[in-house]
N, C-alpha and C positions, 0 to 999 in steps of 0.2 A: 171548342176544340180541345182534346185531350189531352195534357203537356205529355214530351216525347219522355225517354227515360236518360236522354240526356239533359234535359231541362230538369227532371227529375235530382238528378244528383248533382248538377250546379247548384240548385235549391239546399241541397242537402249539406253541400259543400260552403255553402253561404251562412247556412246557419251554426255548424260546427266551428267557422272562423269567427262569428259574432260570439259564442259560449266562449272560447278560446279568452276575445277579447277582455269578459265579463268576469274572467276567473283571472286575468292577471289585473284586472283594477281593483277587481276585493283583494288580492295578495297584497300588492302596494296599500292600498287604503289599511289594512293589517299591519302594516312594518311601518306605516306612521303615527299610528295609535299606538305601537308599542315604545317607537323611539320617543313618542311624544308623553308616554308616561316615565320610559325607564331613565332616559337624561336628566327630567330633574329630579328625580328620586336619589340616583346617582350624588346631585350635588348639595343633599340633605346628610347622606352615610357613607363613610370615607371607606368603611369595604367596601360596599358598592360600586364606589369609582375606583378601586383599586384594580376588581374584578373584570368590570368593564373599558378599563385602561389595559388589560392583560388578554383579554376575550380579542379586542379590537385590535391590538398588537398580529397578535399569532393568527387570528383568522383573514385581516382584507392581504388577499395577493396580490392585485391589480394596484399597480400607480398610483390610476389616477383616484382609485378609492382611497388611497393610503392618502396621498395628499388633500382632497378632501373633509378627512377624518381627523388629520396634522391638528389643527385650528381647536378641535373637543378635544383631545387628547390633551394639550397645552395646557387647555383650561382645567382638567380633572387632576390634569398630576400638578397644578399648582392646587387646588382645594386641599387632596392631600400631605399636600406638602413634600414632595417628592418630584423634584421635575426628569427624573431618569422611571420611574416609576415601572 
């Protein structure tokens, strides 16, 4: 039996939510390959951590990102010895 064309684009609709899915788990899987290389790079070059103490300042707006982030931020501006940083 022929699917209708509303089965048709349920189908169609099911697979655009799956790619959906499949393009925000490589975005994530991306932003922990990066944080998981740039963090300890960061606590090898005290520019580094200075820039990404400054980056991470002025970009999270959200709270609960800021508090968070409180915890790395502690630690970078104690490497460079700066805890106002």
């Amino acid at each position: 039996m022929p699917r209708t064309i509303d089965q048709q684009i349920a189908e169609a609709e099911n697979r655009v939510q799956r790619l959906k899915t499949k393009k925000r788990t490589k975005d994530t899987r991306r932003k922990i390959i990066v944080g998981a290389t740039v963090i300890p790079a960061a606590f090898k070059d005290k520019k580094l951590a200075r820039y990404l103490v400054r980056l991470l300042e002025t970009s999270l707006t959200r709270e609960v990102d800021k508090q968070d982030a409180e915890p790395l931020l502690d630690e970078l501006r104690k490497f460079i010895g700066d805890d106002q940083a």
